[in-house]
C-alpha positions as CSV (number, residue, x, y, z in Angstrom):
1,X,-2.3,-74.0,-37.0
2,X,-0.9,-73.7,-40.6
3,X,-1.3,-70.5,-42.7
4,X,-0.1,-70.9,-46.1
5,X,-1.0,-68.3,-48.7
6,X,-0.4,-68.2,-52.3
7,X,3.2,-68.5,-52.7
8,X,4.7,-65.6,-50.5
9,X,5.1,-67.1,-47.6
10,X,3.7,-70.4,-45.1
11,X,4.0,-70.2,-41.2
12,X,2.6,-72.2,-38.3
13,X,1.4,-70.7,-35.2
14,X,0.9,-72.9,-32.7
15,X,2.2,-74.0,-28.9
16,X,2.4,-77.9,-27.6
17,X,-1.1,-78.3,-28.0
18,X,-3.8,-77.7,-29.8
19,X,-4.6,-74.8,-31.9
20,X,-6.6,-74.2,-34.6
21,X,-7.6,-71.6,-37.1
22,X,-11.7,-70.8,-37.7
23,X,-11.4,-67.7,-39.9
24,X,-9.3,-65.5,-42.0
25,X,-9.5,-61.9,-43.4
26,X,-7.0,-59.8,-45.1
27,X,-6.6,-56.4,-43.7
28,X,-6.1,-52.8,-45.2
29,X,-2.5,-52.7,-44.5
30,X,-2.0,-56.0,-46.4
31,X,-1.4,-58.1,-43.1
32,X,-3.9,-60.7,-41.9
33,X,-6.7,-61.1,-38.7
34,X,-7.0,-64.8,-37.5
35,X,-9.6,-66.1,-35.5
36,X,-9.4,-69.9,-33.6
37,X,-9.2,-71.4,-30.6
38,X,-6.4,-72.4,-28.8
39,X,-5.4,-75.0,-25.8
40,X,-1.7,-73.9,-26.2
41,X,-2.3,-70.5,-24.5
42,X,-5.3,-68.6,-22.3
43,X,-6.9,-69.7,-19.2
44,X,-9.0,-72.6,-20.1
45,X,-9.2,-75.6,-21.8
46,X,-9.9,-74.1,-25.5
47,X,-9.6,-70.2,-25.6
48,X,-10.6,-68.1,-28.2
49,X,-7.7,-67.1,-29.7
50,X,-7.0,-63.7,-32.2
51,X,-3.9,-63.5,-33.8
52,X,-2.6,-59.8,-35.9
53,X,0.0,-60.7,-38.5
54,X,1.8,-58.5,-41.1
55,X,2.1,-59.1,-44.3
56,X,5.0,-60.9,-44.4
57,X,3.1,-63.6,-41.6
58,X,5.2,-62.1,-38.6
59,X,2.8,-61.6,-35.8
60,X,2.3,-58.3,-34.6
61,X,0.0,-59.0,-31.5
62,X,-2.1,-62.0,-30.2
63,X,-4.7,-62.1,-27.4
64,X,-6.6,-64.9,-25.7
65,X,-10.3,-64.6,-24.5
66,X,-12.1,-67.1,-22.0
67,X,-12.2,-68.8,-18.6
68,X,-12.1,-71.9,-17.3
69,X,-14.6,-73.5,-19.6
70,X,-14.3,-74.3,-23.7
71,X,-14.4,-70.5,-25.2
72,X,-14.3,-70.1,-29.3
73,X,-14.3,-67.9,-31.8
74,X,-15.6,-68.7,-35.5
């Protein structure tokens, strides 16, 4: 997944496989929540994925949610 926003700054998240971004909200201290799915990390084939960034697009925590089956997040 690609995150480019305004001109400040562009980063891709992502592992081998893939990954993708369903949702995006700008939070009170200026940093980001993402929401996707994910075949790159977790347990199953597509994993919901939550990513925390900062506001200079480093990530500050990620987590994974699901099982064996398809599990996403919009």
């Amino acid at each position: 997944m690609c995150v480019h926003l305004s001109d400040q700054w562009a980063r891709v998240y992502s592992g081998s496989s893939s990954d993708n971004a369903r949702s995006i909200q700008q939070t009170s201290d200026l940093g980001f929540i993402i929401a996707g799915d994910t075949r790159s990390f977790g347990e199953g084939s597509d994993d919901a994925w939550v990513l925390k960034l900062n506001a200079k697009g480093d990530v500050t925590w990620q987590k994974t949610y699901g099982g064996n089956g398809t599990d996403e997040v919009y």
